[in-house]
C-alpha positions as CSV (number, residue, x, y, z in Angstrom):
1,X,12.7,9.8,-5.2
2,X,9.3,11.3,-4.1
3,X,10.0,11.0,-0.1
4,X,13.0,9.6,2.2
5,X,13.1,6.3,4.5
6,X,11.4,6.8,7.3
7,X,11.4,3.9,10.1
8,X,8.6,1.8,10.6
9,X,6.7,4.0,7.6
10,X,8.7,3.8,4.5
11,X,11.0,0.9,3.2
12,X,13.3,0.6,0.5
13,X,12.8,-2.2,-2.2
14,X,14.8,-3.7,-5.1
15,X,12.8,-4.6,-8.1
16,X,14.8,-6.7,-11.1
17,X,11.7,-7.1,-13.8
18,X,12.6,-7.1,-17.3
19,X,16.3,-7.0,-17.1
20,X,16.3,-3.4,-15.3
21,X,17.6,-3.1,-11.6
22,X,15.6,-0.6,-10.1
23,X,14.9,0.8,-6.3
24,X,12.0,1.9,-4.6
25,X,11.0,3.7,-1.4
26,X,7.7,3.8,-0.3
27,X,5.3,2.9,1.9
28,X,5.7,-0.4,3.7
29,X,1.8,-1.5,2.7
30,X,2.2,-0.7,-0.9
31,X,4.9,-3.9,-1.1
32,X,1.9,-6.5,-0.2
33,X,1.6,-8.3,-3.1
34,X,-1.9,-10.2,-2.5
35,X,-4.2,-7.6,-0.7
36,X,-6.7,-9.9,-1.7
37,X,-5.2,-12.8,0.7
38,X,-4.5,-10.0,2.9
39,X,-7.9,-8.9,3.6
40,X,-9.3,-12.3,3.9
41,X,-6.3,-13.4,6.3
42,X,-7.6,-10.5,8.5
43,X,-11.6,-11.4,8.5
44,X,-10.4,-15.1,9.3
45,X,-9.1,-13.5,12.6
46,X,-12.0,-12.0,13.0
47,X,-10.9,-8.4,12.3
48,X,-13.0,-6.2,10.4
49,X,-11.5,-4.8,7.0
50,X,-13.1,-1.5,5.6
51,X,-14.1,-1.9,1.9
52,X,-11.5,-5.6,1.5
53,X,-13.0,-5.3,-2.4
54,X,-11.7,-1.3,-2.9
55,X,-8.2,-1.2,-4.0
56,X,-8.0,2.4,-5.4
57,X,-5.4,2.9,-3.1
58,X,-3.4,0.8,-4.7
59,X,-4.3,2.4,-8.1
60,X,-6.9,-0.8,-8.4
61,X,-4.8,-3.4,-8.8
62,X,-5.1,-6.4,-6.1
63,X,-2.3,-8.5,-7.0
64,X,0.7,-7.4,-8.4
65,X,2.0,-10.9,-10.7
66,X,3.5,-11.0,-14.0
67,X,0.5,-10.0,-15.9
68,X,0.2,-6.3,-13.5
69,X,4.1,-5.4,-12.6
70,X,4.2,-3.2,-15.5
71,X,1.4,-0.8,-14.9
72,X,2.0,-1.2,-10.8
73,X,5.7,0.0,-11.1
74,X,4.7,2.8,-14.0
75,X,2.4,4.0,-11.1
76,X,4.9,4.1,-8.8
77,X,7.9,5.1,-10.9
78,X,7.8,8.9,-8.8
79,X,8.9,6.4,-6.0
80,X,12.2,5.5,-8.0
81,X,15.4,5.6,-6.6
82,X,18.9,6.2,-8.0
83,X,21.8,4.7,-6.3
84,X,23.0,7.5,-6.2
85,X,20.8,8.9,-4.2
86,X,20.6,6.2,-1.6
87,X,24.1,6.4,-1.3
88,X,23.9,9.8,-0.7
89,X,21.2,8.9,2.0
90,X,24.0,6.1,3.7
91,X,26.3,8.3,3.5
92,X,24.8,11.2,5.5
93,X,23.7,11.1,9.2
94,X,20.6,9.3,8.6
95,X,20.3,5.5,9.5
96,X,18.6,3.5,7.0
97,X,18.2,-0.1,6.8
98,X,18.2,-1.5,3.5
99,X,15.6,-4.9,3.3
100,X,16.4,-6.7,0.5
């Protein structure tokens, strides 16, 4: 697990995709799955999006769907999380909220 929950910043997120179980904490904005239909949801209201057609921050990939899960989650597999290790995290005096 690269960083800890954080409220409001980080979240923690189960993924089942090809029979594996697996948890996740990162950002909250990583978990958009359309940025495509994110962006254009923001210039419908009028708010201006910086680059809506860049998503290197994402590792370039603007909709995660059957056909990109793989690569998105080898990208992110530094964000893995045991259970072990979020138990750990419940355990201690940290509050985390689990979203699931």
């Amino acid at each position: 697990m690269k960083e800890s929950p954080e409220y409001a910043k980080t979240i923690i997120v189960f993924v089942k995709y090809k029979n594996a179980n697996r948890w996740y904490v990162a950002d909250k904005e990583l978990w958009f799955l359309d940025l495509r239909k994110l962006s254009a949801a923001f210039i419908k209201k009028g708010i201006d999006v910086y680059k809506p057609n860049d998503f290197s921050n994402r590792y370039d990939i603007d909709i995660v769907n059957e056909d990109t899960a793989e690569d998105f989650l080898n990208h992110i597999s530094d964000m893995e999380a045991s259970t072990e290790e979020l138990h750990n995290i419940l355990k201690g005096d940290s509050i985390a909220i689990l979203l699931i």
